[in-house]
N, CA, C and O atoms as a Tripos MOL2 file, in Angstrom:
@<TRIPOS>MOLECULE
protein
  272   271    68     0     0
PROTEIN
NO_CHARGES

@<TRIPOS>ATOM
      1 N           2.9380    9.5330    1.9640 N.3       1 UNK1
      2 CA          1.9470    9.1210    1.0010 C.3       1 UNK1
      3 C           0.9010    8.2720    1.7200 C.2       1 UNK1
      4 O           1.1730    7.1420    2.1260 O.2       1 UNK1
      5 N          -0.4580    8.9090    1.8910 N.am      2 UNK2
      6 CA         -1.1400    7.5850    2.5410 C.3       2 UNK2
      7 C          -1.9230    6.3790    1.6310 C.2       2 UNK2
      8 O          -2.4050    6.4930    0.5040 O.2       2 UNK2
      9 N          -1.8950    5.5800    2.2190 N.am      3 UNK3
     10 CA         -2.6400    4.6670    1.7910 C.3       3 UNK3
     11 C          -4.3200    4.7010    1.5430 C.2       3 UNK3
     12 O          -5.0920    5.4780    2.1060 O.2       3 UNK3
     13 N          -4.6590    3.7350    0.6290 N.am      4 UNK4
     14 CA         -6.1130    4.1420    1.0470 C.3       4 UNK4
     15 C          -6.3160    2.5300    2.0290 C.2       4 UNK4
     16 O          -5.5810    1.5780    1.7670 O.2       4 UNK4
     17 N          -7.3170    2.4430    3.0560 N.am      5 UNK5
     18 CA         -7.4640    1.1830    3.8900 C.3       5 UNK5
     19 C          -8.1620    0.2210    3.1560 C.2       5 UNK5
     20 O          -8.9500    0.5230    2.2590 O.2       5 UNK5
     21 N          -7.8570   -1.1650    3.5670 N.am      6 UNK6
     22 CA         -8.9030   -1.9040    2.8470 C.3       6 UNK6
     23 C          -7.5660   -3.1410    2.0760 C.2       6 UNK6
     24 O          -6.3770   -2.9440    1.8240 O.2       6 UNK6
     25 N          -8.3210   -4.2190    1.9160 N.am      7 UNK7
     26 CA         -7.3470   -5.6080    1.5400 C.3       7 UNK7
     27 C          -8.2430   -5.8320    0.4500 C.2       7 UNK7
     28 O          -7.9680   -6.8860   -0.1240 O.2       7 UNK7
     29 N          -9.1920   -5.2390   -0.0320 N.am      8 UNK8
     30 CA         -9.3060   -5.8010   -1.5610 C.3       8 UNK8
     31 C          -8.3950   -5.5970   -2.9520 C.2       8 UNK8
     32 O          -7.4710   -4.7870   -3.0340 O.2       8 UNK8
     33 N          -8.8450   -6.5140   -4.0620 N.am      9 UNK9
     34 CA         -7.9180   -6.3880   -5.2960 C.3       9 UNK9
     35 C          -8.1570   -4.9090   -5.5020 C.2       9 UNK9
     36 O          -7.2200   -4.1160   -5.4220 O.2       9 UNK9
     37 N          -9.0870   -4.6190   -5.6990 N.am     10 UNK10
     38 CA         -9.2220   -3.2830   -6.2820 C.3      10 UNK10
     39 C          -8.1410   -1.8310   -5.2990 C.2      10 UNK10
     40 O          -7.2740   -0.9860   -5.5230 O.2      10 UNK10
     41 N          -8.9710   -2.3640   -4.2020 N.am     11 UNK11
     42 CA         -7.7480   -1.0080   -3.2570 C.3      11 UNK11
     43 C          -6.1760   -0.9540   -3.3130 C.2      11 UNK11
     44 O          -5.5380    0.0990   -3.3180 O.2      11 UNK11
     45 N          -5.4890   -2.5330   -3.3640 N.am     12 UNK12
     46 CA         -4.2170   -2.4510   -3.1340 C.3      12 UNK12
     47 C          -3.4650   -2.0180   -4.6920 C.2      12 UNK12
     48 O          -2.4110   -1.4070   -4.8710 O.2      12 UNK12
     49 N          -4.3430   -2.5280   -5.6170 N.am     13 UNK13
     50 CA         -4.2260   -2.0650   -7.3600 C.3      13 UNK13
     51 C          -4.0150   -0.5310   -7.1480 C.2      13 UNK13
     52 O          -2.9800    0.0240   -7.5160 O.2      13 UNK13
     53 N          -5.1090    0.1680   -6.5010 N.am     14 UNK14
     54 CA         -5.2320    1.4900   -6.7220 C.3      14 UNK14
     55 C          -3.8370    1.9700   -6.0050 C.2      14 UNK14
     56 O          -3.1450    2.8850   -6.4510 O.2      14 UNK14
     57 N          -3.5340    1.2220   -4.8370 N.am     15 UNK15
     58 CA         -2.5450    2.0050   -3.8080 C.3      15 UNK15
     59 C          -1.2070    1.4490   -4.8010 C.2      15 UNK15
     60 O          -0.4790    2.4350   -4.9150 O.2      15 UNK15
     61 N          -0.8030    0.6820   -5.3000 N.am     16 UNK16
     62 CA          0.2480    0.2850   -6.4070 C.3      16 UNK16
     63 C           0.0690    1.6540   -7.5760 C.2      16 UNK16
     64 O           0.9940    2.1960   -8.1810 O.2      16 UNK16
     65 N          -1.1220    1.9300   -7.6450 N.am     17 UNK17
     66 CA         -0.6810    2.6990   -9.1150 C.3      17 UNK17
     67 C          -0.5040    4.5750   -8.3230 C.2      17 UNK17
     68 O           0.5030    5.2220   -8.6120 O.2      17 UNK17
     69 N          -1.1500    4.9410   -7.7640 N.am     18 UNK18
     70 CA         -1.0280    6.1980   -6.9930 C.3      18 UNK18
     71 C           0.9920    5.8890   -6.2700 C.2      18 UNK18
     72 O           1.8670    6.7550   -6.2950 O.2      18 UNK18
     73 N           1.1000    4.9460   -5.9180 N.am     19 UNK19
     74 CA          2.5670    5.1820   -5.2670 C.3      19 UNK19
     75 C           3.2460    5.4280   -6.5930 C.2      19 UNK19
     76 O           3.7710    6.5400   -6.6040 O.2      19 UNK19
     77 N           3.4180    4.6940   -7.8070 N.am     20 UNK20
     78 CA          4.1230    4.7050   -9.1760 C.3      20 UNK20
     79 C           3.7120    6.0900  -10.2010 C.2      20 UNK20
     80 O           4.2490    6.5500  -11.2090 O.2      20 UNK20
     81 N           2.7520    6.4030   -9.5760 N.am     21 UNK21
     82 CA          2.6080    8.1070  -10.0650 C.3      21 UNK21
     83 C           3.4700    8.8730   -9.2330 C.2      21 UNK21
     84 O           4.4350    9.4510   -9.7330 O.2      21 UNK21
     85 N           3.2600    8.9290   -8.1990 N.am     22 UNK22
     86 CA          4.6670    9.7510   -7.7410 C.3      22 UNK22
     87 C           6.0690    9.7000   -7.8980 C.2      22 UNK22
     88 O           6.8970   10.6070   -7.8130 O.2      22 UNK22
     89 N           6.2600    8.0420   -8.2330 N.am     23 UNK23
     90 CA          7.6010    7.6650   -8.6570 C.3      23 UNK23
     91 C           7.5270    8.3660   -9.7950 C.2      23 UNK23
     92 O           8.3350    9.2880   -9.6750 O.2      23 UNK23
     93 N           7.0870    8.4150  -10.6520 N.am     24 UNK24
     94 CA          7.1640    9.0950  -12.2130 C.3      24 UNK24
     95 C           7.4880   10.5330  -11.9800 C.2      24 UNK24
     96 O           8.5900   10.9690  -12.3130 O.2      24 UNK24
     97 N           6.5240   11.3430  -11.3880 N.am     25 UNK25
     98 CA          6.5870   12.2890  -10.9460 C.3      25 UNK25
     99 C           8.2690   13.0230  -10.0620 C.2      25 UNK25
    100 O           8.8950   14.0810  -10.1260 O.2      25 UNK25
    101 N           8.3440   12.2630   -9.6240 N.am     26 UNK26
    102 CA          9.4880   12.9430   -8.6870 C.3      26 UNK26
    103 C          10.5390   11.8010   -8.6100 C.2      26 UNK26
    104 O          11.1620   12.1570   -7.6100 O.2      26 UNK26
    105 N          11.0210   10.8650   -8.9550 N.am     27 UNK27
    106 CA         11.5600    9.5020   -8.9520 C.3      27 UNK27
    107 C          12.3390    9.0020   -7.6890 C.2      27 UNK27
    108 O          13.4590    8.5300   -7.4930 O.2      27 UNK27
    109 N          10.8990    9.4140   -6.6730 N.am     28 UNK28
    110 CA         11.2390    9.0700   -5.1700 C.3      28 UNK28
    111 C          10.4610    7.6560   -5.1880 C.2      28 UNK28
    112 O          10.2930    7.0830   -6.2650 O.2      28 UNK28
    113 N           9.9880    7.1020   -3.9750 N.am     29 UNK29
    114 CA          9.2400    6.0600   -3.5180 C.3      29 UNK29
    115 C           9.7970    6.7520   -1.8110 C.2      29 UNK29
    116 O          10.9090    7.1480   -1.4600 O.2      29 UNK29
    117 N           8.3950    6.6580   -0.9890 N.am     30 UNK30
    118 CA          8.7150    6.5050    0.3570 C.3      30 UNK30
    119 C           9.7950    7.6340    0.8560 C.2      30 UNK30
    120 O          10.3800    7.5480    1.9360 O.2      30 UNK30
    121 N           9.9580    8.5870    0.0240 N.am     31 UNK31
    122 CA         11.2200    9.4760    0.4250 C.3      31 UNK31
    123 C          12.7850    9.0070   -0.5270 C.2      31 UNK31
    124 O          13.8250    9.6230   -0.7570 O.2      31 UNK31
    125 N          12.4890    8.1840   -0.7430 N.am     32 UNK32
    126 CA         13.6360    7.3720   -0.9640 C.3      32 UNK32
    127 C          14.3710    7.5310   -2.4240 C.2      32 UNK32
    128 O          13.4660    7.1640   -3.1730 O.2      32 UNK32
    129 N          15.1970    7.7770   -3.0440 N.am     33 UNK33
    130 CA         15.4420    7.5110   -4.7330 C.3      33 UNK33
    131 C          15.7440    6.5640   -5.0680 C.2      33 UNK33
    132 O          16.7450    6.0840   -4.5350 O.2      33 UNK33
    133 N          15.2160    5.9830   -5.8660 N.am     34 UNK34
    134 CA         14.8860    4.4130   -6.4270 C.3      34 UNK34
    135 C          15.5420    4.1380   -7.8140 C.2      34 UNK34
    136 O          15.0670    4.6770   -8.8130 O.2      34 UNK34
    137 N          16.5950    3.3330   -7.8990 N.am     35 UNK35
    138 CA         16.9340    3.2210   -9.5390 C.3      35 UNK35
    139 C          16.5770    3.2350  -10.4450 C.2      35 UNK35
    140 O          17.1110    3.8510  -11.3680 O.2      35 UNK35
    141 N          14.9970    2.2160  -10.5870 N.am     36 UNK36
    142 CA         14.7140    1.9290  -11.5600 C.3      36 UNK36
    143 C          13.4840    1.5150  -11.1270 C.2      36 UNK36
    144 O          13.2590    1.0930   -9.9930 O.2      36 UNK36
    145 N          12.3030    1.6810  -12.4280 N.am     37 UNK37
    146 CA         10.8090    1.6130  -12.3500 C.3      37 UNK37
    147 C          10.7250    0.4360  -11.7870 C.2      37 UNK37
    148 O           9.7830    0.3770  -10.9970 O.2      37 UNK37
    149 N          11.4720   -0.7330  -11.9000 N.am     38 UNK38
    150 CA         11.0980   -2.2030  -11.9310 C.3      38 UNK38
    151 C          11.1690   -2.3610   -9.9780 C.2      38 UNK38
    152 O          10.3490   -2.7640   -9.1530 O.2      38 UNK38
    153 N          12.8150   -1.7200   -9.8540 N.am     39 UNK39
    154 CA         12.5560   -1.6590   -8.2600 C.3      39 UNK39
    155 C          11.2090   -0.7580   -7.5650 C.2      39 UNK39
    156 O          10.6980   -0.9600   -6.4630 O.2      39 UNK39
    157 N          10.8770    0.1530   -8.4520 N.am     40 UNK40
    158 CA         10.0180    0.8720   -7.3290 C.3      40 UNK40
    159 C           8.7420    0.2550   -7.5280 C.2      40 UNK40
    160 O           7.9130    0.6040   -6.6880 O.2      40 UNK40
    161 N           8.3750   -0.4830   -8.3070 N.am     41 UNK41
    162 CA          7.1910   -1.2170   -8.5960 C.3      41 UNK41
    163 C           6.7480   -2.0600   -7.4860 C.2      41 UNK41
    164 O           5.6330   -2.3130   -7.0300 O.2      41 UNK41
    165 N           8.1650   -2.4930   -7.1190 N.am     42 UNK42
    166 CA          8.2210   -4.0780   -5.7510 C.3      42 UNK42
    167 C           7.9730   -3.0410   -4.9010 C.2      42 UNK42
    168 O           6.7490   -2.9390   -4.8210 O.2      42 UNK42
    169 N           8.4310   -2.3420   -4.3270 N.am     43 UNK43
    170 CA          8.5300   -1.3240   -3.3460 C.3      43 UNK43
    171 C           6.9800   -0.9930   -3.1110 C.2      43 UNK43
    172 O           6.3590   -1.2180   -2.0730 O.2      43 UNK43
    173 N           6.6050   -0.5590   -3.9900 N.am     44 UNK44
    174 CA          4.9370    0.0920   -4.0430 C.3      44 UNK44
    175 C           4.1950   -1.4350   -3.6400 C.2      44 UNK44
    176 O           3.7560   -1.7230   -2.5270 O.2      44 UNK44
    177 N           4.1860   -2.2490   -4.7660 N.am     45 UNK45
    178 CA          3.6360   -3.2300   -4.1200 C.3      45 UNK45
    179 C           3.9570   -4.1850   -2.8940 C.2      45 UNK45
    180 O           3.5530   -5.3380   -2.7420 O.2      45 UNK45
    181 N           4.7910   -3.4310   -2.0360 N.am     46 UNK46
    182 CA          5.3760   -4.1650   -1.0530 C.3      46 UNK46
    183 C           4.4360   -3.2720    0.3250 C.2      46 UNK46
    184 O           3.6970   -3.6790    1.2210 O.2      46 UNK46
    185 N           4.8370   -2.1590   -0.0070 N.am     47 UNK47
    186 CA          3.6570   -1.0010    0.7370 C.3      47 UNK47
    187 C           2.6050   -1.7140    0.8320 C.2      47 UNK47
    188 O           2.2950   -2.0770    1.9660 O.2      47 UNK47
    189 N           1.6360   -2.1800   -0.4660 N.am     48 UNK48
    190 CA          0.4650   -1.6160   -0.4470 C.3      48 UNK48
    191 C           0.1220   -3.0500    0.4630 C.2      48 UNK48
    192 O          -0.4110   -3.0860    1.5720 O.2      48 UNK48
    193 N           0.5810   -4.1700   -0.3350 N.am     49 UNK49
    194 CA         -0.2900   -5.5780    0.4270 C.3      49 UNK49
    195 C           0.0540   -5.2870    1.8230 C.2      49 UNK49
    196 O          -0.7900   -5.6600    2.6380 O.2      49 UNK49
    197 N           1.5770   -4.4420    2.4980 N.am     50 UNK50
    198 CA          1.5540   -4.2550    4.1550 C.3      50 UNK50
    199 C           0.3310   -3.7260    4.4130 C.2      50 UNK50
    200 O          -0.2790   -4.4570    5.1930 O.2      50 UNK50
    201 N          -0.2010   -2.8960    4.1340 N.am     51 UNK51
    202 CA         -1.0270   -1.9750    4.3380 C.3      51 UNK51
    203 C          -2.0870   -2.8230    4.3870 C.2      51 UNK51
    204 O          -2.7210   -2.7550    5.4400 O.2      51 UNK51
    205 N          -2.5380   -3.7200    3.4540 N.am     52 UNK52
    206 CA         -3.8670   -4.0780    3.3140 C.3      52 UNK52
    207 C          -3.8820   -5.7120    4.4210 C.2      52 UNK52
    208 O          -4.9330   -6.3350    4.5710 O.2      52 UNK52
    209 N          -2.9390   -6.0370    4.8880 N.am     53 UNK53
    210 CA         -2.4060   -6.7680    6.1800 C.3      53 UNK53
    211 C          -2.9030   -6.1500    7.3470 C.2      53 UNK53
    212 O          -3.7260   -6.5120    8.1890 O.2      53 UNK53
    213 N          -2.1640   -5.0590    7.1940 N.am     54 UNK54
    214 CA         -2.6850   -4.3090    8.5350 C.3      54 UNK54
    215 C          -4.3700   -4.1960    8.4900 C.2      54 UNK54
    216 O          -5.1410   -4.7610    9.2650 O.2      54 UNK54
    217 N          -4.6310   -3.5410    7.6610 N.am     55 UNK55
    218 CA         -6.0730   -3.3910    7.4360 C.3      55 UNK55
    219 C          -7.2600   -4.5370    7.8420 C.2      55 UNK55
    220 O          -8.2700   -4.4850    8.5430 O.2      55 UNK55
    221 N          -6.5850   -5.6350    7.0090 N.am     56 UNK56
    222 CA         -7.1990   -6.7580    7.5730 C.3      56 UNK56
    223 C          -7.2840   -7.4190    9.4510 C.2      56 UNK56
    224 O          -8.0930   -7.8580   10.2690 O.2      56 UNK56
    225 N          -5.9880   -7.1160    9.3130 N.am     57 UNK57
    226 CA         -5.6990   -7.4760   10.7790 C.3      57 UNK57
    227 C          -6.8530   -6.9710   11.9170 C.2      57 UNK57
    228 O          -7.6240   -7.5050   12.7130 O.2      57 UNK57
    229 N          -6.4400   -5.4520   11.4420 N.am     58 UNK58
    230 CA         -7.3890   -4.3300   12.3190 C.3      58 UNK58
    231 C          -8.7570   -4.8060   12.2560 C.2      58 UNK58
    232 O          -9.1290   -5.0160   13.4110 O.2      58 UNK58
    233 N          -9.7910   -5.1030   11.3060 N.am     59 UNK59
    234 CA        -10.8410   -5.2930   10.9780 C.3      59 UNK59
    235 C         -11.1460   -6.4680   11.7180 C.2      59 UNK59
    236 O         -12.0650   -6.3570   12.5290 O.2      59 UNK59
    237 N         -10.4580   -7.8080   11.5970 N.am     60 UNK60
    238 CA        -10.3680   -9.0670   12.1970 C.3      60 UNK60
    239 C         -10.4770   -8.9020   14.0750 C.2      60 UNK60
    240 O         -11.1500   -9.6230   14.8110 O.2      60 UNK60
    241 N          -9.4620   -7.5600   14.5550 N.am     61 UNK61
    242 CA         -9.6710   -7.5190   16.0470 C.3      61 UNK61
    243 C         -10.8950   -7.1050   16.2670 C.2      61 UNK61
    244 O         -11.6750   -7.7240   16.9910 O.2      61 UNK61
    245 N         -11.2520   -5.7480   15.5160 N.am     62 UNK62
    246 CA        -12.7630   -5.1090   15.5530 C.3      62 UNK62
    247 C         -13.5340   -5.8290   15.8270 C.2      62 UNK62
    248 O         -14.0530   -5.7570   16.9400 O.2      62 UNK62
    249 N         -13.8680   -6.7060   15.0050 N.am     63 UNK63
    250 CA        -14.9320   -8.0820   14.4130 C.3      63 UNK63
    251 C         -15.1570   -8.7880   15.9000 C.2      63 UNK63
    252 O         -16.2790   -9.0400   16.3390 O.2      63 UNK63
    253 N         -13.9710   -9.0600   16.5800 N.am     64 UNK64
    254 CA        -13.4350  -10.2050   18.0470 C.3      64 UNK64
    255 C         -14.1900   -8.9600   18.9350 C.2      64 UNK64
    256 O         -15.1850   -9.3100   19.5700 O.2      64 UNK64
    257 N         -13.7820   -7.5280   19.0210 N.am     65 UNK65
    258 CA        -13.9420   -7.0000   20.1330 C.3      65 UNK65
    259 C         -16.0070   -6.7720   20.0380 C.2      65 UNK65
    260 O         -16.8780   -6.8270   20.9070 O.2      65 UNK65
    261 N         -16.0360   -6.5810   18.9040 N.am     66 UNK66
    262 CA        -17.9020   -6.3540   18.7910 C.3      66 UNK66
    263 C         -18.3420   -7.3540   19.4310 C.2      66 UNK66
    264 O         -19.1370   -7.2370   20.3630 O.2      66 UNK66
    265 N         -17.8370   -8.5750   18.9740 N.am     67 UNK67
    266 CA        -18.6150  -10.3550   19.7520 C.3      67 UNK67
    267 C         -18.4790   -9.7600   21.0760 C.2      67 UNK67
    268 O         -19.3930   -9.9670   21.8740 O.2      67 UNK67
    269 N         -17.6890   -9.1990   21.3590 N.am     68 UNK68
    270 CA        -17.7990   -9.8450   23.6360 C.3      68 UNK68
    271 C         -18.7850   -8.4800   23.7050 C.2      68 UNK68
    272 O         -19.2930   -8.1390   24.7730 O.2      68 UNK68
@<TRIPOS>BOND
     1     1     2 1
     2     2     3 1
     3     3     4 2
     4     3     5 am
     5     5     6 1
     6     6     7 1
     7     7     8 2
     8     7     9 am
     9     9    10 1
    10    10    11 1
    11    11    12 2
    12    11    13 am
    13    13    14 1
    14    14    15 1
    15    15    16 2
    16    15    17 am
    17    17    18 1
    18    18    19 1
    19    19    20 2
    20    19    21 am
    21    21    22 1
    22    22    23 1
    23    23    24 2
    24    23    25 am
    25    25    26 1
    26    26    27 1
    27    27    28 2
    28    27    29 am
    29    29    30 1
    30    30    31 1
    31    31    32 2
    32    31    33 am
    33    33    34 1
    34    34    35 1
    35    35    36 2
    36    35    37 am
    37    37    38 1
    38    38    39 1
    39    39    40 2
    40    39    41 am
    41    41    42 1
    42    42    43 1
    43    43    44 2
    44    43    45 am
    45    45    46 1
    46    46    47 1
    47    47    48 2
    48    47    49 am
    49    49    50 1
    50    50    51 1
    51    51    52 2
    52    51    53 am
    53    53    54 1
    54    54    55 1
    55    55    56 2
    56    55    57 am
    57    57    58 1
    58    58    59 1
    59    59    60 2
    60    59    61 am
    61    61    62 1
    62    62    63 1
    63    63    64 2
    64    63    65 am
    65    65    66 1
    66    66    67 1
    67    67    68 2
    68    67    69 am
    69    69    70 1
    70    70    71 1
    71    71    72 2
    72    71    73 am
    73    73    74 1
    74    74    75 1
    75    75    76 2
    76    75    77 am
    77    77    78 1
    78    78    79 1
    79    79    80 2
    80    79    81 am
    81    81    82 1
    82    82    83 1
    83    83    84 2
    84    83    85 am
    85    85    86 1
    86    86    87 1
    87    87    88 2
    88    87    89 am
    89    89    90 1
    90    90    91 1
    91    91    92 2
    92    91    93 am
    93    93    94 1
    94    94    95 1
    95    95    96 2
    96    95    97 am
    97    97    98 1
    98    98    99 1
    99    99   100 2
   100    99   101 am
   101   101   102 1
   102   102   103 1
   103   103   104 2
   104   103   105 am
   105   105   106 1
   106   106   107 1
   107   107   108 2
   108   107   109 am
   109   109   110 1
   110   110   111 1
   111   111   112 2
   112   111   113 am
   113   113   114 1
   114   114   115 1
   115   115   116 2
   116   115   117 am
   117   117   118 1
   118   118   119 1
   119   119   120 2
   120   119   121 am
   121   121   122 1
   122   122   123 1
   123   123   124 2
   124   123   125 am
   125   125   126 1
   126   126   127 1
   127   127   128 2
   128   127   129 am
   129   129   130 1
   130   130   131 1
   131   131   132 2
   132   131   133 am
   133   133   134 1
   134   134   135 1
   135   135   136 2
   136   135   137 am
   137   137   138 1
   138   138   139 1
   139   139   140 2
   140   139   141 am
   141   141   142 1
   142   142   143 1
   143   143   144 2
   144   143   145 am
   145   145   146 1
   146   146   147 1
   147   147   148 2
   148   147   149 am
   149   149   150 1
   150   150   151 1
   151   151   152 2
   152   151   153 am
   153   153   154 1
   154   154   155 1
   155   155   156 2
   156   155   157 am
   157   157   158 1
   158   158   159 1
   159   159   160 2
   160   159   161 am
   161   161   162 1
   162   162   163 1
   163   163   164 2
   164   163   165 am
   165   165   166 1
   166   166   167 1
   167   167   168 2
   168   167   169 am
   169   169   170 1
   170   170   171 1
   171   171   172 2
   172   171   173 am
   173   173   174 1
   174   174   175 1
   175   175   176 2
   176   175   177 am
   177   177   178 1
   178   178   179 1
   179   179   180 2
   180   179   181 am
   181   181   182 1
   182   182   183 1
   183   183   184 2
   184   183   185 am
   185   185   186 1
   186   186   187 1
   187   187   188 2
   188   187   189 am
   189   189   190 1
   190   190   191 1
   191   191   192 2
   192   191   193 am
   193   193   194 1
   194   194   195 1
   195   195   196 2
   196   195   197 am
   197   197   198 1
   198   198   199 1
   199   199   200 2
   200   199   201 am
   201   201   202 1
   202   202   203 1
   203   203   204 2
   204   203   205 am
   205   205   206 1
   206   206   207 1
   207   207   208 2
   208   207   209 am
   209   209   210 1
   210   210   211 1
   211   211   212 2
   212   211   213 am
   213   213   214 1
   214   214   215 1
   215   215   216 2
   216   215   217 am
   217   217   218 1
   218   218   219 1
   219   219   220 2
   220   219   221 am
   221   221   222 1
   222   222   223 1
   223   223   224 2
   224   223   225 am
   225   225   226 1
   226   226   227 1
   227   227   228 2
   228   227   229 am
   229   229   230 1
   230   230   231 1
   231   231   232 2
   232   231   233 am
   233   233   234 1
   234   234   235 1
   235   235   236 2
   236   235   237 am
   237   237   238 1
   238   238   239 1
   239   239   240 2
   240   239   241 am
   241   241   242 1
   242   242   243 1
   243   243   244 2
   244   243   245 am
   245   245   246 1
   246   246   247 1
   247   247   248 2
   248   247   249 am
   249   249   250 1
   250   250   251 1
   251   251   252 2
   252   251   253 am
   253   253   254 1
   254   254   255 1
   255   255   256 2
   256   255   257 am
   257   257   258 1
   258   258   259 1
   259   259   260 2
   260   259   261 am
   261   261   262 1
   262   262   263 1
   263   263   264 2
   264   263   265 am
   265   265   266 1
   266   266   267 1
   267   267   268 2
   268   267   269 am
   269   269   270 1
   270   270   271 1
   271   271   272 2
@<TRIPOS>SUBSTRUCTURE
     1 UNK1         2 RESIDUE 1 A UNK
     2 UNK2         6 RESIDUE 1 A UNK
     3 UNK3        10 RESIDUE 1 A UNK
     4 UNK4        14 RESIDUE 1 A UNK
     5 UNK5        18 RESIDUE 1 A UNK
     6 UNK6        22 RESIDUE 1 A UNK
     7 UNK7        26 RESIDUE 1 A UNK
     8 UNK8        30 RESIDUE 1 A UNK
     9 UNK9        34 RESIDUE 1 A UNK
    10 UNK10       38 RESIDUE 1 A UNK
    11 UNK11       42 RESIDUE 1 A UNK
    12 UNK12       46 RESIDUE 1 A UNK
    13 UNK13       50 RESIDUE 1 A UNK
    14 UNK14       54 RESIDUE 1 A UNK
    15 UNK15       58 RESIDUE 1 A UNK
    16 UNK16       62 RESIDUE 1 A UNK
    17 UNK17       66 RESIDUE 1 A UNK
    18 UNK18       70 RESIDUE 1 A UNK
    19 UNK19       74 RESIDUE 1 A UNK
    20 UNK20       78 RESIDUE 1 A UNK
    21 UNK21       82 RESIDUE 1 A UNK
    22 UNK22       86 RESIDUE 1 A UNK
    23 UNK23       90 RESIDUE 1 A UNK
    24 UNK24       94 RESIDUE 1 A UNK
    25 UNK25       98 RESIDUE 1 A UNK
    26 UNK26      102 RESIDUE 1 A UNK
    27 UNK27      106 RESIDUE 1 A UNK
    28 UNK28      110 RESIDUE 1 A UNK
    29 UNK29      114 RESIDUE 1 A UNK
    30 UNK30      118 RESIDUE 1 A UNK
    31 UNK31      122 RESIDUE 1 A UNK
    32 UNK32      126 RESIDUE 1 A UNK
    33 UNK33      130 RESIDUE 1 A UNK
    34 UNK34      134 RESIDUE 1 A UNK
    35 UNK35      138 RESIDUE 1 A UNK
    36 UNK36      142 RESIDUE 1 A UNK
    37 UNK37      146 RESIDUE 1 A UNK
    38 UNK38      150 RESIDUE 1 A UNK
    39 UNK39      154 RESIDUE 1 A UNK
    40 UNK40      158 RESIDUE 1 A UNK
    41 UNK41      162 RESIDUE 1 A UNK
    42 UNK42      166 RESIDUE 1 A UNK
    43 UNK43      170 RESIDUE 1 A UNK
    44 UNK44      174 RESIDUE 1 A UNK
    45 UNK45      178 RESIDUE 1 A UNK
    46 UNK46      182 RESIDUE 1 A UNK
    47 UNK47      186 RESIDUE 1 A UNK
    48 UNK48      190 RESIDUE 1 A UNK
    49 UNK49      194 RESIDUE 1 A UNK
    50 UNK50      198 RESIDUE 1 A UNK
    51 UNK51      202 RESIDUE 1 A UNK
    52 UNK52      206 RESIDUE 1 A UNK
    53 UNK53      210 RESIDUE 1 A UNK
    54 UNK54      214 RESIDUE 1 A UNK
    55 UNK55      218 RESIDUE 1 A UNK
    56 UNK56      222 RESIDUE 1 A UNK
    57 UNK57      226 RESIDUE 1 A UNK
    58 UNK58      230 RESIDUE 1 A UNK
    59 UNK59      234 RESIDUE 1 A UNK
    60 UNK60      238 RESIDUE 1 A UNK
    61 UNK61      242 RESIDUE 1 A UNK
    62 UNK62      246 RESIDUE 1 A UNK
    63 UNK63      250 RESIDUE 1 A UNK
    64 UNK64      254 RESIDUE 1 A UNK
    65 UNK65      258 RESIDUE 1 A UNK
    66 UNK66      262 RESIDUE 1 A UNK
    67 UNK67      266 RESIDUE 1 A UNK
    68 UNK68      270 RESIDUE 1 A UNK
């Protein structure tokens, strides 16, 4: 499932609700079968803020490597 990039409210919202459509859909997360909506909710939102970490991160080196 990819992510979309990006650490704003709006992107990691979107990447929380696209992961919980597939949970509905197929009642996976990540490959995985998940008990219950409430766990796969954490799960999704556990994805998405990684994601938008990384994102940030990446952007933050970019930012360092343009200066030199």
């Amino acid at each position: 499932m990819p992510l979309k990039a990006g650490n704003s409210k709006a992107t990691i919202s979107t990447n929380i609700e696209h992961c919980m459509s597939i949970y509905k859909k197929t009642g996976k997360v990540s490959g995985n079968h998940v008990a219950n909506e409430k766990k796969a909710r954490k799960i999704c939102a556990a994805m998405a803020y990684s994601s938008a970490k990384k994102s940030a991160t990446n952007k933050s080196l970019l930012d360092k490597l343009k200066e030199k």
